[in-house]
N, C-alpha and C positions, 0 to 999 in steps of 0.2 A: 300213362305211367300207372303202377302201382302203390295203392297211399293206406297205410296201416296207420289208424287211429284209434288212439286210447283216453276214454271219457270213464270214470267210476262212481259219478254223482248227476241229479236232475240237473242243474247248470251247467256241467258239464256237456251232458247232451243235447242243453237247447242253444249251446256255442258251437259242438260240434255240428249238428245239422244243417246249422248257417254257412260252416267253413265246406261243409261238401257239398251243399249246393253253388257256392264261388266256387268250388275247384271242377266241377262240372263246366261251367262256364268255361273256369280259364283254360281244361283239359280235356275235350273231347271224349277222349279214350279214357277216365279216368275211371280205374279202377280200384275202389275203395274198402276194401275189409275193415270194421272198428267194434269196440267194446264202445257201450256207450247205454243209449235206451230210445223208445218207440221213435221219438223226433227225430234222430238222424237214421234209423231204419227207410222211415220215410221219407225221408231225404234223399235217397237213392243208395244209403250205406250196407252193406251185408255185415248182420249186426249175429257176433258170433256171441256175445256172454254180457245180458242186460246189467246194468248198473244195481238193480233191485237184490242180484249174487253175490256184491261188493260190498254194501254200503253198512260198513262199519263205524261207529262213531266214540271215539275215547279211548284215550289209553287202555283201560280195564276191558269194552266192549273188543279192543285186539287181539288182547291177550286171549282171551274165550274163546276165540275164531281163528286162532293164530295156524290151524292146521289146514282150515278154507282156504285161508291168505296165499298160504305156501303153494299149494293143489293149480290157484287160480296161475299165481306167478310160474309155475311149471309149464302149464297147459299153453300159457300165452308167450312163452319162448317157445314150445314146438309150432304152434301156430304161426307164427312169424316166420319159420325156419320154412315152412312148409310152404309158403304164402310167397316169400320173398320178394319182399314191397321195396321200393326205387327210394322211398321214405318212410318213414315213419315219425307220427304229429304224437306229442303227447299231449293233453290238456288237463293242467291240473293235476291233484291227484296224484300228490308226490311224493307220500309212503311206497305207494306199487310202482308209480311212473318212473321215480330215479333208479331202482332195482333192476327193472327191463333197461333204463337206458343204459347200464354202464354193462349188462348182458349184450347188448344191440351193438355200444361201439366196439368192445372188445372184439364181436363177430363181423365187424366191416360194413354195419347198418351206417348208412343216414340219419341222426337224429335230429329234430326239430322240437321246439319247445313254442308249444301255443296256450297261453295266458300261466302266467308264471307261479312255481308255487311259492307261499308268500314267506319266502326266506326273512324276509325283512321285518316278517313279524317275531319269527322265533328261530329257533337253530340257524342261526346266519352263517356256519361254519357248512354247509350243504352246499354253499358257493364252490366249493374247491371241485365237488362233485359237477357239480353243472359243469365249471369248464372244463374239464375232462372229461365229460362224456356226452354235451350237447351240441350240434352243429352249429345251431342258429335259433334265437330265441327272440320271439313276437311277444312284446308287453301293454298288459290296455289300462295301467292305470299310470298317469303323468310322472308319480314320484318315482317308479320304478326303474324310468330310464336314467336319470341321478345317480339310483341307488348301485345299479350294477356299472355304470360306465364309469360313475366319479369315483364311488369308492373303492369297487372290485378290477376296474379295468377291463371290464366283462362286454366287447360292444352289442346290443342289442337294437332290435326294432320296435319304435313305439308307435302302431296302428290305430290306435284308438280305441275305446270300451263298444263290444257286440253287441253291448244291450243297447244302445241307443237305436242301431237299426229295429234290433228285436220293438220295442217300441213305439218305433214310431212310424214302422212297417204294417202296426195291425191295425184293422177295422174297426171304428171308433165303435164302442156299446150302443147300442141301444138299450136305455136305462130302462124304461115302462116293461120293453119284454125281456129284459135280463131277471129285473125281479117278478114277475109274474111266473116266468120259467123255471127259477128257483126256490118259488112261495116263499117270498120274502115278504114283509109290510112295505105299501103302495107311497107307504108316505114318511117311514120314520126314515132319519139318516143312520148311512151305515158306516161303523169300525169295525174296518176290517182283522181280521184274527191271521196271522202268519207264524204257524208253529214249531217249521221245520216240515223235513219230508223224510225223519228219518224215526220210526216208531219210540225210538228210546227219547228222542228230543222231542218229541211229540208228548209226550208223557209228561216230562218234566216242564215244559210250557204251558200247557193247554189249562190245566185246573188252575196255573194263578192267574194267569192272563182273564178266565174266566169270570173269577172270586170278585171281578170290579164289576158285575151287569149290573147289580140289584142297585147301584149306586148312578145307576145310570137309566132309569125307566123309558124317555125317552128315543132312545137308540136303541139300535137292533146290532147284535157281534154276530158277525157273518165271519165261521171256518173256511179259510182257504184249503180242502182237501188238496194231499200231494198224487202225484200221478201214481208215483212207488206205492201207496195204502190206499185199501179201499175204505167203501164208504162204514162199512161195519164196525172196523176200527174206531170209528169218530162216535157213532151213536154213544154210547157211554156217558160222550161231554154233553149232550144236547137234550140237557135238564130244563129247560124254563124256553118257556114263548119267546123268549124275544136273543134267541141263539139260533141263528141257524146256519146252513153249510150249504158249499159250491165246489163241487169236487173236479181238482185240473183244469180253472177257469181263471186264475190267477190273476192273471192281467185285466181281465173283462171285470173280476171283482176292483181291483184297484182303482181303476177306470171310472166307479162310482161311487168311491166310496171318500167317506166326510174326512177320516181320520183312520191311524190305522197302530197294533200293538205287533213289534214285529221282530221275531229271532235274529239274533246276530247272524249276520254272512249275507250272502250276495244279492236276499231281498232285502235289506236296507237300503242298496242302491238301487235298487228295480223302485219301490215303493217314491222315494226323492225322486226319481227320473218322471213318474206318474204325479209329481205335486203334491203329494198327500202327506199330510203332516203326521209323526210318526212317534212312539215309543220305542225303545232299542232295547230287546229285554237279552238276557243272559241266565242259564243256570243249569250247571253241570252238577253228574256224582260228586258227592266229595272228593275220593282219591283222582278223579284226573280235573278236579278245579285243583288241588294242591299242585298237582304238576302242572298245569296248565300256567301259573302262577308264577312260577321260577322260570319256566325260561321264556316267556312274552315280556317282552322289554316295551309296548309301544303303549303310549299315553291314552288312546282311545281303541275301540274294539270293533266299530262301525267303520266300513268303508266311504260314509257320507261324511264323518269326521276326520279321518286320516286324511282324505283328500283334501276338504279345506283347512286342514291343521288349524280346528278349533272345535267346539261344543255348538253343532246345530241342530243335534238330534239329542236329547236324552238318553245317556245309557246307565240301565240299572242291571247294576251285577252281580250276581249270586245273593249275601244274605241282603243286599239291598233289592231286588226286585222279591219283594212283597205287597201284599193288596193295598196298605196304606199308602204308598208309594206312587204303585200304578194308580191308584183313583186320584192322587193327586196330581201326578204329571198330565195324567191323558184329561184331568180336568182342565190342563192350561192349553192344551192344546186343541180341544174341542170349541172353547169361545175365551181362553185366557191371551196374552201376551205373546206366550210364545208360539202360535199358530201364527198372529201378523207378520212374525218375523223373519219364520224359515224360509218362505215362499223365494225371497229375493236371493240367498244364500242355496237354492235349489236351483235357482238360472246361472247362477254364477256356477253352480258344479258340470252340471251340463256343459259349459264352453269346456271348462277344464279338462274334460274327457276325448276332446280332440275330434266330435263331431262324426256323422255318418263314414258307409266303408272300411269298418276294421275288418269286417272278413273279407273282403273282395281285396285291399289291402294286405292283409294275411295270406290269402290264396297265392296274390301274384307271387308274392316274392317264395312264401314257397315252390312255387312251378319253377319258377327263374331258376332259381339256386338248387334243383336237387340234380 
């Protein structure tokens, strides 16, 4: 069969490339066209339009690109038209994603929804959209099947979170030659630095996340470089000896790392899956924190705390993440109280997540059902 997939962000891609190597499995003949980046290329995807073309972040940063937006959503309804896939996945990514699907059903597409956008966070009125325009929708966080079956009537599948295979799929470090290969110091421990992979939130993280080394002599803050930015980009932040950077090694950094300061979104669960005790940082432009504001309705902003609906992570938001702050949160969690404690409340999130095969899980029932 033919499977047209659409990926607009790095997590997106590294869910996609999983889901089309299960669809390989489950489809022989599968042939796969997707938007997405390098990892599901390599996955066997024919990858027409990287993630790196897309990757918009804020209200305000839309509107500036708003004639990109339009060009891309044009290009990839002829490209579908031209392709004419048996399905079409979308993942995530549901400014462009809901656009093409109510395009796709109106034209007699297939649609499929693989990890859901997170209505439940804000515009919860997008539900009406989904069921009029998605076939069948795959969910990998627990609350979500609740959210749409109890309260919308919306039936879905809940497979379980990707990242777990992602995870626990790779090749443990080797610590001696990870820092040696990096010219890291042989012996300090390292906090990890996770600042976004998107240049505008790179910017706005990186200097305050930074502003706590001097407070910290014995540690080394090690930049997670994102795949989308090179490494030139980061030189700027990488003032003082005891900073340094690991570009596209994410996981391999986690893997060693003591403690870690970590942007909102889907590395706060990567980082908890890894046991690494975490800061939750937060900070947008002004104008799209004010909108941002109005319509988030949920009590936390980390997916390690929505899931266990409580406070296991610290999250500092907007004018609270400052240096006073961060040197005092990541002081507790370096040798304070709150490092003893998360650990137990990180095994507990793991069961929660519904355990290995959500893409293989995903695959099947895609095949099934298209």
């Amino acid at each position: 069969m033919k499977y047209y997939i659409i990926a607009g962000e790095a997590s997106g891609d590294l869910h996609g490339s999983n889901l089309i190597k299960a669809l390989k499995v489950k489809d022989l003949n599968a042939n796969i066209r997707c938007w997405g980046g390098d990892l599901m290329r390599e996955a066997g995807g024919d990858l027409i339009k990287h993630y790196r073309e897309m990757a918009f972040m804020g209200f305000s940063e839309v509107l500036l690109n708003i004639r990109s937006i339009f060009k891309n959503i044009s290009f990839c309804k002829e490209d579908i038209k031209n392709f004419s896939p048996d399905v079409i996945i979308f993942i995530d990514y549901s400014g462009f994603n809901l656009r093409i699907a109510k395009w796709a059903k109106e034209n007699n597409f297939r649609t499929n929804y693989y990890i859901s956008p997170q209505i439940w966070a804000s515009r919860e009125g997008r539900i009406t959209k989904i069921k009029n325009t998605i076939d069948a929708m795959y969910v990998i966080l627990p609350f979500e099947k609740e959210f749409y079956e109890k309260k919308h009537g919306f039936p879905v599948h809940f497979v379980g979170h990707p990242l777990i295979d992602a995870i626990s799929n790779r090749e443990k470090t080797k610590v001696k030659e990870f820092r040696k290969e990096h010219n890291l110091d042989s012996d300090l421990p390292i906090v990890a630095l996770l600042p976004g992979s998107r240049k505008q939130e790179v910017n706005n993280m990186l200097s305050i996340m930074l502003s706590v080394t001097d407070s910290f002599p014995n540690y080394q803050f090690v930049i997670a470089g994102a795949p989308s930015l090179e490494k030139d980009f980061y030189e700027p932040f990488m003032t003082k000896p005891n900073i340094g950077f690991v570009g596209n090694k994410t996981y391999q950094l986690l893997d060693v790392s003591h403690s870690a300061l970590v942007t909102s979104g889907t590395a706060t669960l990567e980082t908890a899956l890894f046991k690494v005790p975490q800061v939750v940082c937060y900070k947008a432009n002004w104008i799209s924190y004010q909108i941002a504001k109005r319509i988030i309705t949920l009590e936390y902003i980390s997916l390690v705390n929505l899931i266990m609906k409580k406070e296991v992570v610290k999250e500092l938001i907007q004018n609270d993440l400052n240096t006073k702050n961060l040197t005092s949160e990541l002081t507790k969690i370096i040798d304070g109280p709150r490092r003893k404690n998360v650990f137990e409340d990180y095994y507990e999130l793991e069961k929660r997540l519904g355990g290995t095969g959500a893409s293989e899980k995903a695959a099947s029932l895609i095949v099934e059902n298209a």
